[in-house]
N, C-alpha and C positions, 0 to 999 in steps of 0.2 A: 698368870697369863690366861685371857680368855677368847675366845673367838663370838662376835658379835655380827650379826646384819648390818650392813655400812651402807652409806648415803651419802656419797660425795656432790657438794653442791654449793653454788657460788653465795654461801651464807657463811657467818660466823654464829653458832650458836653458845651464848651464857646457860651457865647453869641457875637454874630458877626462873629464865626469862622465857615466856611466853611466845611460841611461833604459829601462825595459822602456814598451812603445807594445803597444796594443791594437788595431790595422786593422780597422773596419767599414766606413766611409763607401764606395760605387761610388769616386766618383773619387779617394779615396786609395787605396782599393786598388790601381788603375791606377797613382798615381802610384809606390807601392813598389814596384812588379810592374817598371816601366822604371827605379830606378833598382837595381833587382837583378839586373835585366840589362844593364843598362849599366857597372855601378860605380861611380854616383854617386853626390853627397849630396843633399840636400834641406833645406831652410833653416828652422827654428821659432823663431817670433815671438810672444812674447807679445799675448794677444787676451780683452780681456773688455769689460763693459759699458762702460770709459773708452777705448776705442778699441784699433786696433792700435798700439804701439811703434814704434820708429822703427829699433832696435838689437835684434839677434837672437845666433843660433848657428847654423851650418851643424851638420845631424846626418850621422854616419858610421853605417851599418845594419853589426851587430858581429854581427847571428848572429839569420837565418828560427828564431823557435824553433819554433814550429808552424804550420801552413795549415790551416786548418777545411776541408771540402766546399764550402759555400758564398762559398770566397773570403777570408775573413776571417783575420788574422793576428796574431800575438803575433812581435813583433820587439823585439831588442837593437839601442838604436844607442848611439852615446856623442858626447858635444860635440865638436867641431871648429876652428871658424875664426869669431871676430865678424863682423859685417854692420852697414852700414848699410842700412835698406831708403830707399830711394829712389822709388819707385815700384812701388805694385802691380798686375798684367795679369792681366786678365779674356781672356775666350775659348775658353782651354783648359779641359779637363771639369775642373780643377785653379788654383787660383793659381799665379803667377809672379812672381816677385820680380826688380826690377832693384835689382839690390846693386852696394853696393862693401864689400870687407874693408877692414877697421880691424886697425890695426898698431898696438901700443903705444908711444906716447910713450917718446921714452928716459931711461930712471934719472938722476938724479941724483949717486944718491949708491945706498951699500949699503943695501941691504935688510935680509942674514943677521939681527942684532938684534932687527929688529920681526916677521921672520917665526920665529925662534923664540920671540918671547914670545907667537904669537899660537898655536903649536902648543903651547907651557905651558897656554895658557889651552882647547885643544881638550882636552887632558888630561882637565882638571878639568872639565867638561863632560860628557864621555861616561862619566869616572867617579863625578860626581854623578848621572847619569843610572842608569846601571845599577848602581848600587849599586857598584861594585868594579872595579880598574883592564881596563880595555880596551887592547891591544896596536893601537897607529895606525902604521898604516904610510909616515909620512911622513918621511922624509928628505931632506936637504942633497946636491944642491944644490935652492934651495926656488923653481923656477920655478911661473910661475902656481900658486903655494902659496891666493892668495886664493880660485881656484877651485875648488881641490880642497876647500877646506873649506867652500864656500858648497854645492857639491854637496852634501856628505856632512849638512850641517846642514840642518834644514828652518825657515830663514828667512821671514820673510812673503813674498810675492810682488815686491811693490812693491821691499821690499829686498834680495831678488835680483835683482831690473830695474836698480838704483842701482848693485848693483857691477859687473853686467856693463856697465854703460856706463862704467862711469870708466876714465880713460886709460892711467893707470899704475898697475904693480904696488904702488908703493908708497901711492898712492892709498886703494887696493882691500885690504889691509893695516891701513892706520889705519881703515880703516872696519869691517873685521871685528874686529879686535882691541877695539873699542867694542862690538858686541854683542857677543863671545862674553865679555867681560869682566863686562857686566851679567849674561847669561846665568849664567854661574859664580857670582855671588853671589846670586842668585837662586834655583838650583838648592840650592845647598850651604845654604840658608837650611830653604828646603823638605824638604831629605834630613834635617837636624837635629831641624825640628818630626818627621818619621814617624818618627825615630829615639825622641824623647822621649814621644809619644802610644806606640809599643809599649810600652817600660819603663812609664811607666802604667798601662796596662792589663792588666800579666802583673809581678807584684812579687817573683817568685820561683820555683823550681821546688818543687813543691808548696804553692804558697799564692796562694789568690785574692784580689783584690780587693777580697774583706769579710773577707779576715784571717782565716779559716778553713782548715785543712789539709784538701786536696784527698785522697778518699779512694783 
């Protein structure tokens, strides 16, 4: 059991995934101010009008990008370590969290399989998205592979809450490999209609749409 600085707020943080944070609040300032001089972390928890969460992410502060005059901050941190929150402590000009970390559940069986069809299926995704393949830098060996793609995707909330709780990788795995599977037909649906509405509406080069040569 341990007691950390808490940071409730309408995020879901992965562990390993990359957040820029914007510090206004007096006592988060404070609270970033001690744990950048100390070298600790600080713990974000999802928080909105359904309550706080139960299961979080320790954040690691990756880099002060800037300090305003009046205190205020623009900091890099990145995910860390799950949490169960346990208990939260008022008195400090800050929250505190009595946590315990969450270890994952151990495997089964291999994974490799579902975590490369579910990097197939990032593929197709980012390159529905942007029109044209994207270089992903994900490689084997494909540890906390569900995280790194739940970061990089922007998920509903809710279903980022879901995988950051579930126990196993492989779990968390079948789970994303179902969105990003619907996602991909979905998209590539979509990229087809704007593919077909341009050809439409441009029938050739020099000729318009009322079949007239364009002067």
């Amino acid at each position: 059991m341990s007691d950390i600085p808490l940071f409730p707020l309408n995020i879901v943080l992965m562990p390993g995934a990359p957040l820029p944070l914007h510090i206004f609040e007096e006592r988060y300032k404070q609270m970033i101010n001690e744990c950048l001089e100390n070298g600790t972390e600080f713990g974000m928890v999802l928080s909105d009008e359904s309550g706080t969460r139960e299961v979080g992410c320790t954040a690691r502060i990756v880099e002060l990008i800037e300090r305003y005059e009046d205190g205020r901050m623009n900091i890099l941190v990145e995910g860390s370590r799950r949490f169960k929150l346990n208990n939260i402590l008022t008195g400090a000009p800050y929250y505190m969290g009595e946590i315990e970390y969450i270890e994952d559940e151990p495997e089964q069986e291999d994974v490799t399989e579902l975590a490369e069809e579910c990097v197939g299926l990032l593929e197709r995704v980012v390159e529905a998205a942007t029109e044209g393949s994207v270089g992903i830098e994900i490689k084997p060996p494909y540890r906390n592979l569900s995280f790194a793609i739940a970061g990089r995707i922007e998920f509903e909330l809710d279903v980022r809450q879901q995988i950051l709780e579930l126990p196993t990788e492989k779990e968390r795995l079948e789970k994303v490999r179902d969105l990003l599977s619907r996602a991909a037909v979905r998209m590539e649906r979509e990229r087809e209609i704007r593919q077909r509405a341009e050809k439409n509406g441009y029938l050739g080069k020099g000729l318009q749409p009322n079949g007239r040569e364009e002067n």
